[in-house]
C-alpha positions in Angstrom: 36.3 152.9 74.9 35.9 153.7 71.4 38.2 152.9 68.8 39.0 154.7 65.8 39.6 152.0 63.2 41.4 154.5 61.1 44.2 154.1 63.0 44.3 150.6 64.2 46.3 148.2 62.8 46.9 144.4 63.1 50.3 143.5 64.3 50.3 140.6 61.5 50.4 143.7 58.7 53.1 145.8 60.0 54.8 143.2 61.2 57.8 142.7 57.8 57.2 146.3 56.5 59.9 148.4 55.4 61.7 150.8 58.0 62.7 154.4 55.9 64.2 157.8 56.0 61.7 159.5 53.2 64.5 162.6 53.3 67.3 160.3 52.3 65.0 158.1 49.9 66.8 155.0 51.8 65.2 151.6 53.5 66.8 151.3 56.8 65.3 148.2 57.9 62.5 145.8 58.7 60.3 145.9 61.5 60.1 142.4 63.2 59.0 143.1 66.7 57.3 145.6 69.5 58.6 146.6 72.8 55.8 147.3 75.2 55.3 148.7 78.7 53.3 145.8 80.5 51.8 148.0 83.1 50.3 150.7 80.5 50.3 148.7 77.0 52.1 151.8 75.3 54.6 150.3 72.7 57.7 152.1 73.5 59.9 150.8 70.9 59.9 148.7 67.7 62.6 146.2 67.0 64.1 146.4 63.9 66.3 144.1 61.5 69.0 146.6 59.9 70.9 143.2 58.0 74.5 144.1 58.6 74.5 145.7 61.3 71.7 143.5 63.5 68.9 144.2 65.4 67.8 147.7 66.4 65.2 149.0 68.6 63.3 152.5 67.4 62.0 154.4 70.3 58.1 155.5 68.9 59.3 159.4 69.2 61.5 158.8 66.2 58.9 157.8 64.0 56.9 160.2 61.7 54.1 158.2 60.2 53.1 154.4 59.6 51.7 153.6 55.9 50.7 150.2 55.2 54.1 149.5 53.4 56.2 151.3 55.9 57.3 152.8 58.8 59.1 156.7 58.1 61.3 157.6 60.2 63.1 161.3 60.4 66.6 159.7 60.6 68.4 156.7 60.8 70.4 157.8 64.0 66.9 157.4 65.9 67.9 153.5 65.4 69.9 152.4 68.6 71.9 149.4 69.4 70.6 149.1 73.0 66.7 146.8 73.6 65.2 147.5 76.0 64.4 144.7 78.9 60.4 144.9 78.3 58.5 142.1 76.8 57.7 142.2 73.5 55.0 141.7 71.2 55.3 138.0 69.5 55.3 136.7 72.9 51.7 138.0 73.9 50.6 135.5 70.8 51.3 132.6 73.5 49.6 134.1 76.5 46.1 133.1 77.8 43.5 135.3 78.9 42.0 134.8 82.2 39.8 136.8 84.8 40.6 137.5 87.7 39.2 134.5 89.4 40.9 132.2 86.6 38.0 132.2 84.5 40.0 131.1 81.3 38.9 133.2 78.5 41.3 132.1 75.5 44.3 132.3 74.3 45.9 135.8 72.1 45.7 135.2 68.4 46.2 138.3 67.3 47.6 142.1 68.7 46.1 144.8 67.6 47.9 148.0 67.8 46.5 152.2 67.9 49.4 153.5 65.3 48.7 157.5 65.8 52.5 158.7 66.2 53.7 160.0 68.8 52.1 157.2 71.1 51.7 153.6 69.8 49.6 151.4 72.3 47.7 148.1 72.1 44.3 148.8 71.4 42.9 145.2 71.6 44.1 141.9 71.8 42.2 139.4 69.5 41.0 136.1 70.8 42.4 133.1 68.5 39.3 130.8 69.8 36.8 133.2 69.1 36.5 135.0 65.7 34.9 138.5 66.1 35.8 138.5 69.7 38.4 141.2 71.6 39.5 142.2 74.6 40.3 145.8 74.6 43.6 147.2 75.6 41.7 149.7 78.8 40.3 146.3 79.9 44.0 144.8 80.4 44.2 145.0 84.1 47.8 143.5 83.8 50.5 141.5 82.4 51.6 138.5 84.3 54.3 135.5 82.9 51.8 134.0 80.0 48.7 135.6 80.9 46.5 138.7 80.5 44.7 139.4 83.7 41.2 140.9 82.8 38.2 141.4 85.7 35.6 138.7 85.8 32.7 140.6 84.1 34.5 140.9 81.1 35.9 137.4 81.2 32.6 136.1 81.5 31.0 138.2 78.4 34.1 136.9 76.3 32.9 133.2 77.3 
């Protein structure tokens, strides 16, 4: 796969960023989380601090662009009180990567994330053991309670 870097970002720099309705000149909130679909790695929704009124989940359709200081949206109705029941993003920091023979690989140290509206996805997943080193977000073959499941040859070119 190859990966545009003009359009990746690290979880660690949009994670805090302002949340705003440019029409309204208004700051609706912070982002503090991701929602993702495990199976496909698309982020479906970010989770979003509002103060009073709590956390808010922003399905990825209601966002217009992401900046490095923020995250437009076109209103702040596309903020909704239900989140969803998908796993979100902080916890992939604590899962290990293994092949699919249990080759351990290492553990997630950072997310990295394709930010092209409409469709946010996870583009790699950074090794915390291994400076430089990624698995990439196609090579996911899935999701499983603490750990990415990836097939043995890459595993064994991650070693």
């Amino acid at each position: 796969m190859l990966m545009n870097t003009s359009v990746l970002k690290k979880w660690s720099a949009l994670r805090g960023i302002a949340v705003v309705v440019p029409r309204q000149g208004r700051k609706v909130g912070v982002v503090e989380d991701f929602f993702f679909k495990a199976g496909t790695g698309v982020v479906y929704a970010l989770l979003v601090d509002t103060g009073v009124e709590g956390m808010r989940s922003l399905p990825t359709s209601g966002i217009s662009a992401v900046t490095d200081d923020s995250v437009a949206i076109f209103n702040a109705e596309m903020l909704i009180r239900a989140l969803p029941p998908l796993p979100t993003g902080s916890s992939l920091l604590s899962y290990k990567v293994v092949g699919e023979s249990g080759i351990e690989v290492g553990t997630v140290g950072e997310v990295v994330l394709d930010i092209e509206p409409p469709v946010i996805r996870i583009a790699a997943l950074e090794l915390a053991e291994k400076r430089g080193k990624r698995v990439l977000g196609d090579e996911v073959l899935h999701y499983h309670q603490g750990l990415i499941v990836i097939d043995d040859q890459d595993a064994r070119r991650l070693r």
